[in-house]
C-alpha positions in Angstrom: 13.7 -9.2 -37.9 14.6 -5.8 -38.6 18.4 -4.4 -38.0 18.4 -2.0 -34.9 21.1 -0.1 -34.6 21.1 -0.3 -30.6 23.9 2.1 -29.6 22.2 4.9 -32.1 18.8 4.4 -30.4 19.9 3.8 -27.3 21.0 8.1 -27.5 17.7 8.6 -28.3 16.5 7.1 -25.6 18.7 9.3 -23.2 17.5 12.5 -25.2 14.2 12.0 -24.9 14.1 10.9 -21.2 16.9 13.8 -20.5 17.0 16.4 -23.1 21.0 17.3 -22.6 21.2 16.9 -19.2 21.6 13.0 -19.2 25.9 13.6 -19.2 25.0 15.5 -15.7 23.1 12.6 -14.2 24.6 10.2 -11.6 23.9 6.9 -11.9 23.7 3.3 -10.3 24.1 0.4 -12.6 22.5 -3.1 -11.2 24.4 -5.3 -13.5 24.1 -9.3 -12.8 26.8 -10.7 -15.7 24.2 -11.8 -18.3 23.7 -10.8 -21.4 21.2 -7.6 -20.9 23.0 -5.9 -18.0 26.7 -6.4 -19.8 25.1 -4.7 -22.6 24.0 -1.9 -21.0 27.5 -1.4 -18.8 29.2 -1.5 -22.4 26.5 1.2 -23.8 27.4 3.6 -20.9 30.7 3.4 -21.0 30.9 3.9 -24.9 29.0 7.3 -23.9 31.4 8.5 -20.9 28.8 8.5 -18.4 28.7 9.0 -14.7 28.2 5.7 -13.1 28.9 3.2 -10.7 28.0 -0.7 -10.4 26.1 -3.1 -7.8 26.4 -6.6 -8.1 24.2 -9.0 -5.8 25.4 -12.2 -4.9 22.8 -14.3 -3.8 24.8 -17.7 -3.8 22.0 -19.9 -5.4 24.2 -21.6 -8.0 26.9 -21.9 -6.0 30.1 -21.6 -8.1 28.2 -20.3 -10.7 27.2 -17.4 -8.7 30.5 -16.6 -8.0 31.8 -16.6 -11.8 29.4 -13.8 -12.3 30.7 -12.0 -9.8 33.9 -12.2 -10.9 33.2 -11.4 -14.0 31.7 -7.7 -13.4 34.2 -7.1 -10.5 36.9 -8.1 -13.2 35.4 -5.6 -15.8 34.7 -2.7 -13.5 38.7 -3.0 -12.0 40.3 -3.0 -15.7 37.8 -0.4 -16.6 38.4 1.8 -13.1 34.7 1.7 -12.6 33.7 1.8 -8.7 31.6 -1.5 -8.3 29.8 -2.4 -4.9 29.4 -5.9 -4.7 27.2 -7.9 -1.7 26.6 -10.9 -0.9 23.3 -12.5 0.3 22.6 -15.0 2.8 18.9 -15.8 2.3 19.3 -19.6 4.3 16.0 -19.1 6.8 14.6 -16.0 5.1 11.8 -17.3 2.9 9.0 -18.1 4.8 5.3 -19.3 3.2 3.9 -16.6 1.7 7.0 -15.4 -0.5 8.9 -17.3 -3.1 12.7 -17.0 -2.9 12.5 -15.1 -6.6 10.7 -12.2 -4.8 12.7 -12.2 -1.4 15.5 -11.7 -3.4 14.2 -8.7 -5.2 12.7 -7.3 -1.6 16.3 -7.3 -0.7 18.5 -6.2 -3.7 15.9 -3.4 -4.3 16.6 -2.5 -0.4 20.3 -2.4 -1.0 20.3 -0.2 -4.4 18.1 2.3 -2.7 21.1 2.6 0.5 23.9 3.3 -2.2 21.6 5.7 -4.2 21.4 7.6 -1.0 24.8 6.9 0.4 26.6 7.8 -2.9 24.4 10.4 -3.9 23.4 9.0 -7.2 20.4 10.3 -9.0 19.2 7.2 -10.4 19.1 3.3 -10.0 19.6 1.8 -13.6 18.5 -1.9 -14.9 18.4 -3.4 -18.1 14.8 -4.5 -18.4 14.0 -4.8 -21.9 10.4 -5.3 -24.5 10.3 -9.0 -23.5 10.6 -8.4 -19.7 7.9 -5.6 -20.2 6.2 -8.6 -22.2 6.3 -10.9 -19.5 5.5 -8.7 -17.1 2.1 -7.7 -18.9 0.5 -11.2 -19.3 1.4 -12.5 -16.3 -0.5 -9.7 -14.4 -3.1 -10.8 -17.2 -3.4 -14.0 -16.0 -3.2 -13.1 -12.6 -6.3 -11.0 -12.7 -4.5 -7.5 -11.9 -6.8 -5.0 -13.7 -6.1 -2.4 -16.0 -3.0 -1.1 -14.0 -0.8 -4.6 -14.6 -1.7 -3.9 -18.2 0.4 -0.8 -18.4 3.7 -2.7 -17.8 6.9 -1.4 -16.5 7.5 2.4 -16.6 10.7 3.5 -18.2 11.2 5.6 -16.0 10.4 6.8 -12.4 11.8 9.2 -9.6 14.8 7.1 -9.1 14.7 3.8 -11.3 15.5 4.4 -15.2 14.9 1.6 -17.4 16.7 2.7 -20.9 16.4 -1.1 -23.0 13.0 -1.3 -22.6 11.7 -0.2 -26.0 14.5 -2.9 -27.5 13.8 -6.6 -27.7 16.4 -9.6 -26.5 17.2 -10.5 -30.1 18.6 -6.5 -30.4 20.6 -6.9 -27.2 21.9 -10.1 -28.1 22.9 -9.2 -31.3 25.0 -6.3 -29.8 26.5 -8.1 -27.1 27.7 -10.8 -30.2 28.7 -8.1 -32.9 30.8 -6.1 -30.2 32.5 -8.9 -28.5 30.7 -8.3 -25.1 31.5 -10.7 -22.5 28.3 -12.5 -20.6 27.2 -15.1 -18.6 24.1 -17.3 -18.6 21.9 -18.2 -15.9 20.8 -21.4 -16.6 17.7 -21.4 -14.3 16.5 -18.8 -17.2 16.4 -22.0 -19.4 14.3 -23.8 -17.6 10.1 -23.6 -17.1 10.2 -24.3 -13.8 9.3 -21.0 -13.2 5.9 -19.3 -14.4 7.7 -16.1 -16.0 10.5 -18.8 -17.9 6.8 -20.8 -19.3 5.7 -17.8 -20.7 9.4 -16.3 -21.9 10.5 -20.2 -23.2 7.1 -21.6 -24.5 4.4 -18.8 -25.1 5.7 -15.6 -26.6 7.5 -17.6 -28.9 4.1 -18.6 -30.2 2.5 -15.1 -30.0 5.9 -14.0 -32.3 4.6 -16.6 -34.6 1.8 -14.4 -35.1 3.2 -11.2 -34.3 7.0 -10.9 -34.3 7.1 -7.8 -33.1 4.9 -8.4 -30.6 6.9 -7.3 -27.5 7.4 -3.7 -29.6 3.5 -3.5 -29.7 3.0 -4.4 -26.7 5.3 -1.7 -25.3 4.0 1.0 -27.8 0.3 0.0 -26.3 1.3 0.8 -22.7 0.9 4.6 -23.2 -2.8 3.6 -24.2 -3.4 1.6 -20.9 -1.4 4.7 -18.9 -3.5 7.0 -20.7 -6.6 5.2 -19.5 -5.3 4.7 -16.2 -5.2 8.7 -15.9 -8.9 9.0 -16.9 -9.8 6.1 -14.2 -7.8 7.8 -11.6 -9.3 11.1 -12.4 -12.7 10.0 -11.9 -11.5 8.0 -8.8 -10.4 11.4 -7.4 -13.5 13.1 -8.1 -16.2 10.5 -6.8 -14.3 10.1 -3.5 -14.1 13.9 -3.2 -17.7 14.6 -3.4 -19.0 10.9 -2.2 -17.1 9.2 0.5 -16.3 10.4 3.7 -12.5 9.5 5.9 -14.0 9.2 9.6 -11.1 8.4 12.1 -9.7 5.0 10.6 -12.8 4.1 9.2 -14.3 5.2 4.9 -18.0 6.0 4.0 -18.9 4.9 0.7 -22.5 6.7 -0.9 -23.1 3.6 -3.0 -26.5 5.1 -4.5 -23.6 7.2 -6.6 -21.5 4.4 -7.7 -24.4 2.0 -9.0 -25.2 3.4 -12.3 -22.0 5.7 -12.7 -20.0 4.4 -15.9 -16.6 2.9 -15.1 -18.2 1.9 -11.9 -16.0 -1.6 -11.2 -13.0 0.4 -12.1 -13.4 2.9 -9.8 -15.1 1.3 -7.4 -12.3 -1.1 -7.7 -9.4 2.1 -6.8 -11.2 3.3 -3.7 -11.4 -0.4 -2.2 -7.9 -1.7 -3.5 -6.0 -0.6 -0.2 -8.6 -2.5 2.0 -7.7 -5.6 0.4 -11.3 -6.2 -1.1 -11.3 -8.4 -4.4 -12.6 -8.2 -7.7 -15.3 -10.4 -7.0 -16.4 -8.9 -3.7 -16.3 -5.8 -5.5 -18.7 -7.2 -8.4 -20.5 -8.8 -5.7 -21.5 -5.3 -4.5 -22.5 -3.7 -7.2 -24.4 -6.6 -8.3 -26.5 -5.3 -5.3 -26.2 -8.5 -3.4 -25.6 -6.7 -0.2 -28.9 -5.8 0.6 -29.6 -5.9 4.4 -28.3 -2.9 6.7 -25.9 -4.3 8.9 -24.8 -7.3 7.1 -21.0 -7.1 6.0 -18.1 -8.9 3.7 -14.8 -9.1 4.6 -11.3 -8.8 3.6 -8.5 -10.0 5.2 -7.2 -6.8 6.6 -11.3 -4.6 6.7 -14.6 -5.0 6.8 -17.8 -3.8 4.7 -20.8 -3.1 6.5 -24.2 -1.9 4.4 -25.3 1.1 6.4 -28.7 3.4 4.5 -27.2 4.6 1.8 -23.6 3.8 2.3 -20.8 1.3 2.7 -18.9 1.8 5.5 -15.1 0.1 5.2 -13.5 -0.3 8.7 -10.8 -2.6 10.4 -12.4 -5.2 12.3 -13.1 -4.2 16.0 -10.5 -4.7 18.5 -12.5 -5.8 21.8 -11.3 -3.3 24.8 -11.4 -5.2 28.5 -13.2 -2.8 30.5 -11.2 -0.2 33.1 -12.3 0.6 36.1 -11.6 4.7 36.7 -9.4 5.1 40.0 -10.8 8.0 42.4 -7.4 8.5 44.2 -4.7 7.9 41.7 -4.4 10.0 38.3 -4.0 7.7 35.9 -3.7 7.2 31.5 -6.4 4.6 29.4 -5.0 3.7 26.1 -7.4 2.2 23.7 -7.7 1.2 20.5 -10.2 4.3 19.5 -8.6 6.6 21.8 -6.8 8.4 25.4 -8.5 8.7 28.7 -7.0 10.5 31.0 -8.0 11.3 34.8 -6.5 14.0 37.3 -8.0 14.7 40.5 -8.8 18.8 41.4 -10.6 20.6 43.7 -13.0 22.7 41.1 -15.1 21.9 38.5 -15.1 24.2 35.2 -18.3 24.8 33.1 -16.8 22.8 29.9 -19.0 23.6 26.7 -17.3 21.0 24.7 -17.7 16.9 25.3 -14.2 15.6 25.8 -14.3 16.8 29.6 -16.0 16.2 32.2 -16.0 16.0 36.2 -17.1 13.7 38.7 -17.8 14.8 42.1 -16.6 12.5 44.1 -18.8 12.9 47.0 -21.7 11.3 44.5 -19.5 8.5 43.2 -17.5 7.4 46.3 -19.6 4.2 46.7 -19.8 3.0 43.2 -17.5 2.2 40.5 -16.6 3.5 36.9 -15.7 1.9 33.8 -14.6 3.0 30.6 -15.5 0.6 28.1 -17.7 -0.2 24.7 -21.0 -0.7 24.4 -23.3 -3.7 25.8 -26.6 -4.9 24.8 -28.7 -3.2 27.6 -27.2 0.3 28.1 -29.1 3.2 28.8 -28.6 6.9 29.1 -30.3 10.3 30.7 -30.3 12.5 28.1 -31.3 16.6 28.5 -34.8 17.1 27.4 -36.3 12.9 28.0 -37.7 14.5 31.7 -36.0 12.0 33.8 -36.8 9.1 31.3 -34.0 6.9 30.7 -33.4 6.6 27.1 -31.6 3.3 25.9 -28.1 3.9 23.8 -29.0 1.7 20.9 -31.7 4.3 20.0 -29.4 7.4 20.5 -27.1 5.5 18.1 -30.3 5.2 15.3 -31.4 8.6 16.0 -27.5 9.8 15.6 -27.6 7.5 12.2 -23.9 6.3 13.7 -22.9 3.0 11.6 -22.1 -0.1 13.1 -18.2 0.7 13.5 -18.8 3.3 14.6 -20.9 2.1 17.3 -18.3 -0.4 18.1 -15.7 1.9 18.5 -17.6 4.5 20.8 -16.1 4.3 24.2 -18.5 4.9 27.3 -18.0 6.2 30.5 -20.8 4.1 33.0 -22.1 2.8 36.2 -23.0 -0.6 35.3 -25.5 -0.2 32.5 -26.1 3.2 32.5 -23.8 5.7 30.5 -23.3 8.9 31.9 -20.9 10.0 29.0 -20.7 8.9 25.8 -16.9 9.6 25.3 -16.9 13.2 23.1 -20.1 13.8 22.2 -22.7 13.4 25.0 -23.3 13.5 29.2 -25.8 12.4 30.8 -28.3 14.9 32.5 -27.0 12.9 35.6 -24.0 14.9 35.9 -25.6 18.6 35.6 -27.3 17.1 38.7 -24.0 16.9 40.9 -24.3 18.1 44.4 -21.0 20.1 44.7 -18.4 19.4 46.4 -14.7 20.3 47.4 -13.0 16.5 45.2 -13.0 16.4 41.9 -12.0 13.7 39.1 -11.5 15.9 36.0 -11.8 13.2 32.8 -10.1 14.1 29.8 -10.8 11.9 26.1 -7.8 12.7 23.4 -8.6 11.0 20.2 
């Protein structure tokens, strides 16, 4: 293996993340007591740098964990470093859907960001290095993560810097050896007991057999897959721009666009990767196997519904109880899709728009309203239908609404009929009020 003179690179490194400015940074060293983050404490101090230390102590080794605490404490109080050390108690934290491994990051990554902020450091530093990035790459290979796990771990972000990652473990061990450094090992990193030790103890050795610089290519390469992650994105950007549509808490999807677009199960797979859809359900729809208006998958958090010419994505539908409307007591409706609000008055105004309206109570005094969602036999009198009663599920196809939206419209009836649909119709039935002196003014705030 080639010679790399680490502390040389490692100022290029700085210099090309920071120009000159990397001496004026502030900076936050996570450093554990093995080998990689001793390193890196030793490289920053050797260039005078603004920094202070973190150490976690999460206790699972037991003495062990203690020695490496000692160890960096020890260091940073000969050296007159400021180290913040913290220890975790994570007895009754895991629960079944996280391992211990990533509780443990959840919460050291929770601490670093409090003493960024309450030491007003610039940035959090670690000493990830080529065979973490390594590691990291092929296991979101074999996990299935798309083209964004193939682009590894960025060097550097808007508050984590990562300088060892274009240097392999044999560089940094070398230096630790060559300059005396003092380091502990973790012997659970020894072990494959864990996925990411199988692949670090028993498969990149063999790649390296092939390739032995194979976690320096596979670094280098990561500018490729960021590059094509850009040109993904961009297109992501531009289809949702001029083809879907952000209605309330519900997406339109016009999948007539998608179907023959090229990149189609990348982009496709952007614009559905917060609702939790996967790449099989995705594959599934552009195979075209949704093919009946109406019909829908789901996702654990959305669903899909086929509606024309689109896919509408929407949270499931949260059932509303219905409410009757009080005629003597102003009162507030929360709902899931929206406020109603009711004040009594003694005038009704001529409202143009269709979030108000008023009930007179002289022609309502005997019956009762509800505000609720919509049932099978619902009717409506619509302006222009000469007295006919028109039923809602055809106002709904002649308003092209989609199926969540349907279940999400909030009504305003007597029984079966609907004399408002809640902001965007009344019924002819209340043009027809006889006046009176009592009002119940109605209010809908989305």
């Amino acid at each position: 293996m080639k010679w790399v003179d680490l502390k040389y690179e490692f100022s290029k490194v700085l210099t090309r993340f920071f120009q000159e400015t990397y001496s004026n940074q502030k900076y936050l060293l996570a450093v554990s007591g093995g080998v990689d983050s001793m390193v890196l404490l030793d490289l920053f101090m050797k260039f005078d740098l603004n920094f202070q230390i973190a150490h976690c102590n999460f206790g699972l080794r037991g003495k062990e964990s203690d020695l490496d605490e000692e160890l960096v404490y020890s260091l940073a109080k000969d050296k007159n470093i400021r180290c913040h050390v913290k220890k975790f108690n994570l007895d009754g934290k895991k629960d079944s859907n996280n391992s211990i491994q990533l509780l443990a990051r959840n919460l050291r990554y929770e601490w670093f960001n409090e003493l960024l902020e309450e030491n007003n450091l610039d940035y959090l530093v670690t000493a990830h290095h080529a065979n973490d990035n390594a590691e990291t790459i092929l296991f979101n290979l074999i996990r299935g993560t798309g083209y964004k796990g193939l682009m590894g771990i960025p060097s550097r972000t808007e508050s984590v810097f990562r300088p060892l990652l274009e240097f392999q473990k044999a560089d940094i061990i070398s230096y630790a050896l060559k300059n005396k450094i003092a380091f502990r090992d973790d012997k659970s990193n020894f072990t494959s007991k864990y996925n990411r030790n199988k692949l670090r103890l028993e498969v990149i050795p063999i790649i390296e057999q092939i390739n032995p610089q194979f976690c320096i290519t596979l670094k280098e390469n990561t500018a490729i897959f960021a590059d094509i992650a850009d040109i993904v994105e961009s297109q992501v950007s531009l289809f949702k721009k001029d083809h879907c549509k952000k209605i309330d808490d519900y997406l339109t999807i016009n999948f007539t666009e998608i179907i023959h677009k090229p990149g189609k199960l990348n982009i496709l797979s952007c614009i559905l990767e917060p609702y939790d859809f996967s790449k099989n359900q995705v594959q599934f729809l552009l195979n075209g196997n949704l093919k009946l208006s109406g019909t829908k998958i789901k996702s654990k958090t959305h669903e899909l519904y086929l509606h024309g010419k689109e896919w509408v994505v929407a949270p499931p539908v949260k059932k509303i109880k219905p409410t009757k409307i009080s005629f003597t007591n102003d009162c507030s409706i929360t709902t899931p899709y929206g406020v109603i609000i009711t004040e009594n008055t003694n005038s009704a105004k001529n409202e143009e728009d269709n979030f108000h309206v008023y009930i007179s109570m002289g022609n309502f005094k005997d019956e009762s309203l509800v505000i609720r969602t919509r049932q099978e036999r619902d009717w409506i009198h619509l302006k222009g239908m000469n007295g006919k009663k028109q039923k809602l599920k055809d106002y709904f196809i002649n308003e092209k609404m989609s199926i969540p939206a349907k279940d999400r419209q909030l009504l305003l009836c007597l029984e079966n009929e609907v004399i408002w649909i809640v902001g965007k119709r009344k019924s002819e039935r209340l043009s027809k009020m006889t006046p009176t002196d009592n009002y119940l003014k109605i209010t809908f705030v989305k």
